[in-house]
Backbone as a ProteinNet text record, in pm:
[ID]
protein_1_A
[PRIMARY]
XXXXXXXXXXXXXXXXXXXXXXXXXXXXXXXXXXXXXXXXXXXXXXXXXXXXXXXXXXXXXXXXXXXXXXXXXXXXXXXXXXXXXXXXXXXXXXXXXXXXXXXXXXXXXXXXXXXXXXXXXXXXXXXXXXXXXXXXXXXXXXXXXXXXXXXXXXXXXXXXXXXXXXXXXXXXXXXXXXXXXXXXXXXXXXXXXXXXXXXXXXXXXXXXXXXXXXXXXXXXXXXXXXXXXXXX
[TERTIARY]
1735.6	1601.6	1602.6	1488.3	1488.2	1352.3	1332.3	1205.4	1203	1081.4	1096.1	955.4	929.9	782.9	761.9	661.8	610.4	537.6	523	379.3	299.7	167	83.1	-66.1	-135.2	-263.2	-337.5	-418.3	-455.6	-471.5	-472.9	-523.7	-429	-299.7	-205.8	-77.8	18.4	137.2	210.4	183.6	257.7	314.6	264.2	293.8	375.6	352.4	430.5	552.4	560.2	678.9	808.3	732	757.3	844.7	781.6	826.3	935.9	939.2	1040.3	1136.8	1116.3	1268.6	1343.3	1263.5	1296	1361.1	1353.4	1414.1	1532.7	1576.2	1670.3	1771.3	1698.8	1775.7	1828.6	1721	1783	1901.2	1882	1991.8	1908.9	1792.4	1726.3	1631.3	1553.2	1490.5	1355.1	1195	1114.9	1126.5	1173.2	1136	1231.3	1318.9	1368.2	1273.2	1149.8	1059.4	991.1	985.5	898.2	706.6	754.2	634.5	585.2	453.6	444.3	313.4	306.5	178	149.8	24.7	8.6	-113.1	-43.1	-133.3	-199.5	-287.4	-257.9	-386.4	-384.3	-514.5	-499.8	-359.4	-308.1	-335.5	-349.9	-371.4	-442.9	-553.9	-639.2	-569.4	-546.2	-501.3	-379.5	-255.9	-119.6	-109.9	-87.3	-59.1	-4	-10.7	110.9	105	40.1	81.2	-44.3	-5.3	-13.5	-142.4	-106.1	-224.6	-268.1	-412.9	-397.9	-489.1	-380.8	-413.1	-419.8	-555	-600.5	-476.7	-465.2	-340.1	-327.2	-488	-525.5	-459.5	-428.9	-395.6	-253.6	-221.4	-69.9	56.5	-42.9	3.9	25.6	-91.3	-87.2	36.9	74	142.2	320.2	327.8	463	452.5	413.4	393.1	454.8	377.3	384.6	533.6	555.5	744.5	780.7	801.4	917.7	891.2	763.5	775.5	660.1	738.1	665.2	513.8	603.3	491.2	341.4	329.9	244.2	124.7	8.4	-112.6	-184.5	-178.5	-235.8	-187.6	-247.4	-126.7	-238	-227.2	-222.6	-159.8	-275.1	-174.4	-274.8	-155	-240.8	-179.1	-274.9	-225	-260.6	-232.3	-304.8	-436.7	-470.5	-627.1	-725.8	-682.2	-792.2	-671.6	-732	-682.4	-746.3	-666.3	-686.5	-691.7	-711.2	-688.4	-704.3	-622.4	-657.1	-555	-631.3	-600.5	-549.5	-420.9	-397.2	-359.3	-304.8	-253.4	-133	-87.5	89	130.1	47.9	79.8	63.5	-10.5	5.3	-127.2	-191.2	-377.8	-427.1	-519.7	-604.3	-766.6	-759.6	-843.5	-1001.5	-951.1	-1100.9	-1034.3	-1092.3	-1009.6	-1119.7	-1104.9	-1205.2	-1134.9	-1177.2	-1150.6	-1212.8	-1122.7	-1200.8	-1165.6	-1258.4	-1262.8	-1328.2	-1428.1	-1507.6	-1481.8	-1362.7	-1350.6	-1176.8	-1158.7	-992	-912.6	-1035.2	-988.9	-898.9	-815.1	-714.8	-636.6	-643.1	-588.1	-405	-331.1	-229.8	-241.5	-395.8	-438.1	-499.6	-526.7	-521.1	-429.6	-350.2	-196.3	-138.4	-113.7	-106.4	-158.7	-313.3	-364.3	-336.1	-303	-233.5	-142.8	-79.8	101.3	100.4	36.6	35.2	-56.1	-131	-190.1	-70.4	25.7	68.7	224.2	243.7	361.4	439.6	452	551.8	500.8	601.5	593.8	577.9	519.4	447.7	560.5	714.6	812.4	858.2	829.1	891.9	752.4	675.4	524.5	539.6	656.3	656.9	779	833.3	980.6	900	811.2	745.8	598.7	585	493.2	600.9	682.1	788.1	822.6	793.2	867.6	708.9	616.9	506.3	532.9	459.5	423.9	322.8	200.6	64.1	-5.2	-52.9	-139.6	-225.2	-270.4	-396.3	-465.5	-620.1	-768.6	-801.8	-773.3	-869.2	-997.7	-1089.1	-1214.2	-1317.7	-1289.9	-1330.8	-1269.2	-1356.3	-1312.1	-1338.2	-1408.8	-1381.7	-1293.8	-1208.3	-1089.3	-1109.8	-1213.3	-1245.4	-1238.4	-1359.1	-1398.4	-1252.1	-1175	-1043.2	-941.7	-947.3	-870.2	-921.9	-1038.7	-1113.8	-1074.2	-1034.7	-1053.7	-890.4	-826.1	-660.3	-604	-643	-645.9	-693.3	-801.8	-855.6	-761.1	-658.6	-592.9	-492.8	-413.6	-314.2	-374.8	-459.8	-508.7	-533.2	-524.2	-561.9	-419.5	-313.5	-166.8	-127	-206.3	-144.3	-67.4	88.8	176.9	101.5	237.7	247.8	269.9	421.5	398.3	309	223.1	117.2	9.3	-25.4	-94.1	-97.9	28.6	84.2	94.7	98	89.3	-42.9	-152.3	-300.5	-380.4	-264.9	-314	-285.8	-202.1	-137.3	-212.2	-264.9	-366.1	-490.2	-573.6	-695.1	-647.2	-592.3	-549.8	-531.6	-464	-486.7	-625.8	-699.8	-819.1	-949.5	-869.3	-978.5	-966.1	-800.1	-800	-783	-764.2	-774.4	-940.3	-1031.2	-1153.3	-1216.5	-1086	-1203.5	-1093.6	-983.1	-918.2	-969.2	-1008	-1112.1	-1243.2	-1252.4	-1432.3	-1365.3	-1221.2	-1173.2	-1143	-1059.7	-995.1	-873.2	-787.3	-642.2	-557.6	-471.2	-409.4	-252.7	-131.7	-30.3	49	143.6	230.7	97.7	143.8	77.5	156	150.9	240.3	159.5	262.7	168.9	288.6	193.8	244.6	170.7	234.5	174.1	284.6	302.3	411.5	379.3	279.6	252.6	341	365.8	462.9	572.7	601.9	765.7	735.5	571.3	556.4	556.6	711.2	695.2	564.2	516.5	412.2	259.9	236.2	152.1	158.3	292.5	293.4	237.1	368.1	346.8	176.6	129	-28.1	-98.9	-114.1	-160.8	-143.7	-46.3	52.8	-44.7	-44.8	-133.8	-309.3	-354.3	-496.9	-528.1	-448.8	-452.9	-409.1	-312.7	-287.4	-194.4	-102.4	20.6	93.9	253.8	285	221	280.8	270.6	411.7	438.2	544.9	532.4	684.4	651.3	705.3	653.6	707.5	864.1	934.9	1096.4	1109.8	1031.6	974.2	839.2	799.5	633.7	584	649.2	568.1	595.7	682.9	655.7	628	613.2	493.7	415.7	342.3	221.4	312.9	432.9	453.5	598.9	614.5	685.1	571.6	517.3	362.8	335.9	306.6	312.3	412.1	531.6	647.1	640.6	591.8	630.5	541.9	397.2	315.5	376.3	357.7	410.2	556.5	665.9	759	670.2	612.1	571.6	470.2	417.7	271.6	430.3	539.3	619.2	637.8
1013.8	1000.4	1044.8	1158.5	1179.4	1124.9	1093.5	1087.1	1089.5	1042.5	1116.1	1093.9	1037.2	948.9	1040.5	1073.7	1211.9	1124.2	1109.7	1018.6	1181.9	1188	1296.1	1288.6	1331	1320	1414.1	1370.3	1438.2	1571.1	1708.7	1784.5	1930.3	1802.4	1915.2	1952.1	1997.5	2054.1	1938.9	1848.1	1700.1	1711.2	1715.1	1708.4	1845.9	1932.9	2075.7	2052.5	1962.1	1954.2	1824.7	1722.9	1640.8	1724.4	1782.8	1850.8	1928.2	1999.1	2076.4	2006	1877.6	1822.5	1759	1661.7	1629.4	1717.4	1814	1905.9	1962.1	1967.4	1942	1831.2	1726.5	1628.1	1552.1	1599.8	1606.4	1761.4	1841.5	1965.2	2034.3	2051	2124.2	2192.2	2319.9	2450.8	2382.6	2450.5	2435.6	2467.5	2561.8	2581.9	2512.1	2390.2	2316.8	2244	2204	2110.2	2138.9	2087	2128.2	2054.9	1942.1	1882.2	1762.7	1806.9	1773	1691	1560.3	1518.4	1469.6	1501.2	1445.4	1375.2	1261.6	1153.2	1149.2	1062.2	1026.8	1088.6	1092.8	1163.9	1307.4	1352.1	1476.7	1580.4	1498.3	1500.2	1668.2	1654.5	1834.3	1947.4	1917	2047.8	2050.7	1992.1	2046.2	2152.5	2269.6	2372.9	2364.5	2398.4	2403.7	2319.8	2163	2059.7	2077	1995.5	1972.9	1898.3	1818.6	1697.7	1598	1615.6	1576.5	1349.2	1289.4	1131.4	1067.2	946	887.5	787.8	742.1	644	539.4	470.8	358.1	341.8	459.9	443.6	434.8	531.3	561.2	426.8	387.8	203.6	136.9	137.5	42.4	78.1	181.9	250.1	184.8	200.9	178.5	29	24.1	-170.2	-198	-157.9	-239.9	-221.6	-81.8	-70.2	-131.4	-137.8	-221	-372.5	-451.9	-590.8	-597.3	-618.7	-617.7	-742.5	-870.1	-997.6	-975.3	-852.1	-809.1	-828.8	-858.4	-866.4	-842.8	-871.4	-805.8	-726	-618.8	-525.8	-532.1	-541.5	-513.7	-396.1	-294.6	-133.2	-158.9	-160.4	-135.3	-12.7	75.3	223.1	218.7	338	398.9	424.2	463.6	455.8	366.1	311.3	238.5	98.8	-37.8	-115.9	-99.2	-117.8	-151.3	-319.1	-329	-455.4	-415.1	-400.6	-372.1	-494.5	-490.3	-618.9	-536.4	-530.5	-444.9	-583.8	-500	-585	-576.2	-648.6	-671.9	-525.3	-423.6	-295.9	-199.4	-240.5	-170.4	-102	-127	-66.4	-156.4	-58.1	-62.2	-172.7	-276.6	-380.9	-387.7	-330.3	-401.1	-326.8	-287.3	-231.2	-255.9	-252.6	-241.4	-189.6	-83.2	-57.8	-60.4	-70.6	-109.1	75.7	126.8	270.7	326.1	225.7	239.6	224.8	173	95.3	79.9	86.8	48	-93.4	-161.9	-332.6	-333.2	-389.3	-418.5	-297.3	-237.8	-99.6	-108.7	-8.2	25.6	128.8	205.4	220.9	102.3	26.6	-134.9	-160.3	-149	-198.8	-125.9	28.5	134	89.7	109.6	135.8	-58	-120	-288.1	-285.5	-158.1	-213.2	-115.8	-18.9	51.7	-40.3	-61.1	-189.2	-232.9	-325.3	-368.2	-320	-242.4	-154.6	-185.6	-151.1	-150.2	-67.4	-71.9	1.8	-66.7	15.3	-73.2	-170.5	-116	-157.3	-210.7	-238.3	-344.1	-501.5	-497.6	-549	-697	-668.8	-817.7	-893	-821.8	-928.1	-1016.4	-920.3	-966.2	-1093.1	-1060.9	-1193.6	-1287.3	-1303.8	-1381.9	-1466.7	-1427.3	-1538.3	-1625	-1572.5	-1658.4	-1799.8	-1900.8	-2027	-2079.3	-1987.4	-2038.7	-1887.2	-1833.5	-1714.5	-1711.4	-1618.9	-1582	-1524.7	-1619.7	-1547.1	-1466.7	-1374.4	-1214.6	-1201.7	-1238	-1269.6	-1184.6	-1037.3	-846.9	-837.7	-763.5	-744.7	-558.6	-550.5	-380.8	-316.5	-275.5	-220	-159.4	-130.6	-69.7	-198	-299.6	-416.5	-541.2	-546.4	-579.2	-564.7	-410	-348	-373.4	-385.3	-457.3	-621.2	-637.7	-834.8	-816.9	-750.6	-759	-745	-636	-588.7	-759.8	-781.1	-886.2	-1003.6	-1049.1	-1158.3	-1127.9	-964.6	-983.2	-988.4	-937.3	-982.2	-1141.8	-1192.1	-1300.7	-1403.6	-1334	-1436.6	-1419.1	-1406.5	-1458.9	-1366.8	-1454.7	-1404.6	-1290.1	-1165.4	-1056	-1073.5	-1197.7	-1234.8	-1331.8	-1388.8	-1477.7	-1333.6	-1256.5	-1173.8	-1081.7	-1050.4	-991.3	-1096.5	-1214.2	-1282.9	-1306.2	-1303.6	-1261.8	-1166.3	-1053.2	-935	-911.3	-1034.3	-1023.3	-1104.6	-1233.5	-1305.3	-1202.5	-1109.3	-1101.9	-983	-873.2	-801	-873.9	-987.8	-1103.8	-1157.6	-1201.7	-1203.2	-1140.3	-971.6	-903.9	-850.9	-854.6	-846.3	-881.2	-1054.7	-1139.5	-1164.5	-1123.4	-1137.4	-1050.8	-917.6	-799.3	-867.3	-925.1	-962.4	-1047.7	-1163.3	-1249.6	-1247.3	-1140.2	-1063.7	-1002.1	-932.9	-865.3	-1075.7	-1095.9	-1225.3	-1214.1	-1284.2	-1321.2	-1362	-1322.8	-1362.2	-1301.2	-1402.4	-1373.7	-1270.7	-1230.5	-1224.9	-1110.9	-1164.7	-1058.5	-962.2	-902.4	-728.3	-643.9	-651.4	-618.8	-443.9	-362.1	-211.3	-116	-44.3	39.8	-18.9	110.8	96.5	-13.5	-102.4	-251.4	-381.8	-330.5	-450.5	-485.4	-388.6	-422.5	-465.2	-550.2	-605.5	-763.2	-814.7	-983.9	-1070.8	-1005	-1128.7	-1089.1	-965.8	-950.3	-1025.8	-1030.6	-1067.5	-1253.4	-1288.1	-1416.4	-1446	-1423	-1471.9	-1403.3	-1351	-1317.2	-1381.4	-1429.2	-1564.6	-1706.3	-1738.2	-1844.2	-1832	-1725.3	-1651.5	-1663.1	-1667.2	-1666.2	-1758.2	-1846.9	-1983.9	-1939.7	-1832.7	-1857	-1719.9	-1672.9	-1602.6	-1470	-1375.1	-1235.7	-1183.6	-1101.5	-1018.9	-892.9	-828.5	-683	-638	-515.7	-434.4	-389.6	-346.8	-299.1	-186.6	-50.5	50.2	70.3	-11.6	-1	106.6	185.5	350.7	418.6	399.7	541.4	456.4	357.4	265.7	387.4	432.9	558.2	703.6	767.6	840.4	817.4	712.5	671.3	697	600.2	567.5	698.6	858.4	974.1	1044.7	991.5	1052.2	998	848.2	808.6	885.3	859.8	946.1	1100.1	1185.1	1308.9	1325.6	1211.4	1215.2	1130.8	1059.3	1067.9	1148.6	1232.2	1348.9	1440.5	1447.2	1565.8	1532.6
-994.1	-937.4	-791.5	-775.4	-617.1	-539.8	-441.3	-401.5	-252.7	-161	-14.4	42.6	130.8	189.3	295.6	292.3	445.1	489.7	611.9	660.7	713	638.8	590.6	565.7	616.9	578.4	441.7	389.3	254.9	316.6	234.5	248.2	329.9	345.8	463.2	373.7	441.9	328.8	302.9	314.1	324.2	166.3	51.4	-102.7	-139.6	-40.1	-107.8	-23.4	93.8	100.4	73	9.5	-33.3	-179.8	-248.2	-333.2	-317.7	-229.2	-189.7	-176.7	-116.8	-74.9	-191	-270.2	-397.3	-461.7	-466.9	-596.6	-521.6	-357.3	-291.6	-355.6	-362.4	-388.4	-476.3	-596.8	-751.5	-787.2	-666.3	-789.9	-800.1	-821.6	-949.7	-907.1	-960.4	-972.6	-997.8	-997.4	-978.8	-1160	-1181.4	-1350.8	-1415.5	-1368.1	-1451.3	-1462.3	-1442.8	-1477.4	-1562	-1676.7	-1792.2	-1785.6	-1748.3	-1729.1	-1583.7	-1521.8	-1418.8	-1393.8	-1332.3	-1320.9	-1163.3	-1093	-958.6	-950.3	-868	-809.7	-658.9	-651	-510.4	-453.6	-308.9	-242.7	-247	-277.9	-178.1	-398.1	-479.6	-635.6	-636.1	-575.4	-594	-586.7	-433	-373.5	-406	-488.7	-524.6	-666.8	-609.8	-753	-866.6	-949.4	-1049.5	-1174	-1099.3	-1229.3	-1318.2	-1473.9	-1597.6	-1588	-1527.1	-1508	-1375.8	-1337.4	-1237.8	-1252	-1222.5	-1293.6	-1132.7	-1174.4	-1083.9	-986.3	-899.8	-834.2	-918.7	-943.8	-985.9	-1143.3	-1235.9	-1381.2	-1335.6	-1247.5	-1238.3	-1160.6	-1111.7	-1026.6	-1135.7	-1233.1	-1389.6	-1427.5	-1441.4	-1551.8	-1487.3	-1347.6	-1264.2	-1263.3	-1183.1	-1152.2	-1247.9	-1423.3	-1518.5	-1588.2	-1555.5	-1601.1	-1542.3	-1392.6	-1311.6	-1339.5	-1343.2	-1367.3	-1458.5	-1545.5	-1692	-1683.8	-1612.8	-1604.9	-1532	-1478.3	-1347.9	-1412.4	-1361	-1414	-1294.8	-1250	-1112	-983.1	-931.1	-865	-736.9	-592.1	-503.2	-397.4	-406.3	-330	-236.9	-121.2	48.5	63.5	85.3	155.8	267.6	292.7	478.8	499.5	386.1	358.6	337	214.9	150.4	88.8	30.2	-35.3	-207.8	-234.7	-411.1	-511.3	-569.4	-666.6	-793.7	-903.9	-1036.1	-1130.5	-1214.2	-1281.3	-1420.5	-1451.5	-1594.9	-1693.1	-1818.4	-1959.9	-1947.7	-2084.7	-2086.5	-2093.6	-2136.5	-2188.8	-2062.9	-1987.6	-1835.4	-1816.9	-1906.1	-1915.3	-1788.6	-1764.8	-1648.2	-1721	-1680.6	-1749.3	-1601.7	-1544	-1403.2	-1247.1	-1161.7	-1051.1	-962.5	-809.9	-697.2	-558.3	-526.8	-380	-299.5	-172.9	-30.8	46.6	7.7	77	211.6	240.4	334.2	489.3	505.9	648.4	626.3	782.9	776.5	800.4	758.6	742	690.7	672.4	551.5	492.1	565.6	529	598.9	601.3	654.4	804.4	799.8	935	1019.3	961.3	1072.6	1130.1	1016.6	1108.6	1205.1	1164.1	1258.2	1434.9	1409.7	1518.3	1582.3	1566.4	1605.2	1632.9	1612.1	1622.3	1759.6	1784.7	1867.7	1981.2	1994.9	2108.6	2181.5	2053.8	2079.5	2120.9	2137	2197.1	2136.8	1969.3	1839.7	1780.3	1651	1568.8	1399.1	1347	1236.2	1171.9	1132.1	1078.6	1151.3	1263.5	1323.7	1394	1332.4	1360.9	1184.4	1141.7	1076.1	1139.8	1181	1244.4	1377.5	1416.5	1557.5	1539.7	1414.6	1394.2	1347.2	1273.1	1219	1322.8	1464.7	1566.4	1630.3	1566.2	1609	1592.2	1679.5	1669.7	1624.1	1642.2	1623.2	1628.6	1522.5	1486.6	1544.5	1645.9	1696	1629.4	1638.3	1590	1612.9	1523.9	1502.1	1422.9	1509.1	1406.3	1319.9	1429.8	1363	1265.6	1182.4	1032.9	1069.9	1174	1197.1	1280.1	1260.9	1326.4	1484.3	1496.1	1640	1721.9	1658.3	1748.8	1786.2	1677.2	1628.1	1751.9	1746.8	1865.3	1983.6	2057	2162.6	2201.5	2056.2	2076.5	2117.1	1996.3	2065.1	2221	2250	2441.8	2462.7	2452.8	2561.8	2549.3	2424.9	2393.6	2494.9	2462.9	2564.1	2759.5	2754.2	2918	2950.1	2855.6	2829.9	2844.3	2850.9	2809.6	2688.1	2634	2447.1	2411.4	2387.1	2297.3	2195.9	2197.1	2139.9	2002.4	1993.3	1817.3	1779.7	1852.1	1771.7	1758.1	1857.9	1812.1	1672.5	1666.6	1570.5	1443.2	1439.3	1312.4	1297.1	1380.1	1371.1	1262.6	1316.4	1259.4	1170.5	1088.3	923.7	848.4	922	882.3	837	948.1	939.4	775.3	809.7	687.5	579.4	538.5	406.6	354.1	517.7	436.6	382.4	472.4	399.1	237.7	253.6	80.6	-8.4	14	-47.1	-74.7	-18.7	-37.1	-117.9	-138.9	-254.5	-337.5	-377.7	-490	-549.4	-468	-536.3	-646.4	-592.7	-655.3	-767.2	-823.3	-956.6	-1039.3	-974	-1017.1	-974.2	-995.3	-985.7	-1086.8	-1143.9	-1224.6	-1227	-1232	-1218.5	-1330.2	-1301.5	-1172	-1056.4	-922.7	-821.6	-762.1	-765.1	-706.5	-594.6	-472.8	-401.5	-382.6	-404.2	-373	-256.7	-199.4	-81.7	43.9	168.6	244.8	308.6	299.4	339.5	285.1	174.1	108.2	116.5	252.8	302.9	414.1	430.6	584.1	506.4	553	501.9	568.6	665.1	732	653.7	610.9	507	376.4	327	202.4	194.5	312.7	370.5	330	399.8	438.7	322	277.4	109.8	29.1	5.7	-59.2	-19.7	120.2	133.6	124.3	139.1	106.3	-13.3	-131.8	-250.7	-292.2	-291	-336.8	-461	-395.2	-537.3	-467.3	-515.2	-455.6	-506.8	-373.7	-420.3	-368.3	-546.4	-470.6	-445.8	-369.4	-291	-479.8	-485	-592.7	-570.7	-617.1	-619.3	-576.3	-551.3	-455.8	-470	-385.9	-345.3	-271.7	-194.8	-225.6	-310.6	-399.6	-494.8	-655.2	-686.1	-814.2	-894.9	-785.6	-839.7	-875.3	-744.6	-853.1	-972	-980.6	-1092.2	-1226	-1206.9	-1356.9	-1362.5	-1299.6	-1311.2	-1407.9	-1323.3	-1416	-1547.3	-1549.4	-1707.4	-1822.3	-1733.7	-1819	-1820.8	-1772.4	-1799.3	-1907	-1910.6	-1977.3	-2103.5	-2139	-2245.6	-2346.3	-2246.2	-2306.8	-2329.6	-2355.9	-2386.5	-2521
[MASK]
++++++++++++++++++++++++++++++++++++++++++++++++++++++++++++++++++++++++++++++++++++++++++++++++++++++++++++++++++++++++++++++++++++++++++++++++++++++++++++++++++++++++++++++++++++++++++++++++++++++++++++++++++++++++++++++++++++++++

């Protein structure tokens, strides 16, 4: 298995070279591939493939190989948040996204961790030493970023701020999860799920755990590969 995370915006060579490197790293030729399927935002504009499948089927499809118990999957991207509620079989049963705004997104966190003179992967170790979570009461990322500045002019600890900002992200998506339902096991996927202070506070937002997936960026193009290896 090869795989390889570009941080990339839709629309740029980010997927043609993601590709490129993979097949670096498996060994292997572009025409050793018999069959090919793409996901994701970057899904249109990549040449070549067989089939082009939504994130949302292809999350069902991974999630549900790697932890069979999953019934509910949680993907925070950079973009947008997800909630889809599948079957024992990995079918897509109910879904809702938050597309509109970068609440709860992985660009929340971005543009927070930068305020705060870190870096996103290092923005859960730094709430982890909080004492007492500071109130982030903006649910819009601009106004959010306004309230943050004023906390630190203000004195307030950097990791209470930062365990703030794991709070307010929990309850914005614990609030569109609510509206699908909840039902265990919870799987939370997207490069967010390797932020323990996210998971943390999602966990208490929801009133039962959530776990990180076993590789929570690549869930979607795993469920790709499976589908494509089974349409053969």
């Amino acid at each position: 298995m090869a795989s390889k995370v570009i941080a990339s915006g839709t629309g740029t060579s980010g997927p043609i070279r993601v590709f490129e490197e993979v097949l670096v790293q498996a060994r292997i030729d572009a025409q050793d591939i018999v069959r090919m399927v793409a996901t994701g935002y970057g899904r249109m504009t990549f040449k070549g493939v067989d089939r082009q499948i939504s994130e949302i089927t292809c999350h069902a499809r991974g999630v549900s190989h790697l932890v069979p118990t999953a019934r509910t999957i949680i993907d925070i991207g950079g973009q947008d948040a997800k909630i889809i509620k599948i079957s024992d079989k990995g079918k897509v049963l109910n879904f809702l996204m938050n597309d509109k705004c970068a609440a709860g997104t992985g660009r929340f966190l971005e543009v927070m961790s930068r305020v705060l003179e870190t870096t996103v992967d290092q923005l859960g170790s730094l709430g982890s030493k909080s004492a007492k979570a500071a109130a982030i009461s903006s649910t819009c990322t601009v106004f959010a970023e306004s309230e943050v500045i004023s906390q630190l002019a203000a004195g307030i600890l950097k990791e209470d701020i930062a365990a703030g900002v794991h709070q307010a992200v929990a309850r914005r998506v614990a609030g569109l999860a609510r509206r699908v339902g909840i039902e265990e096991d919870v799987i939370l996927t997207g490069g967010v799920a390797q932020n323990p202070g996210v998971l943390e506070a999602l966990g208490k937002q929801l009133k039962t755990m959530v776990k990180s997936a076993p590789i929570p960026q690549f869930t979607g193009a795993l469920g790709a590969a499976i589908i494509a290896w089974e349409e053969l």
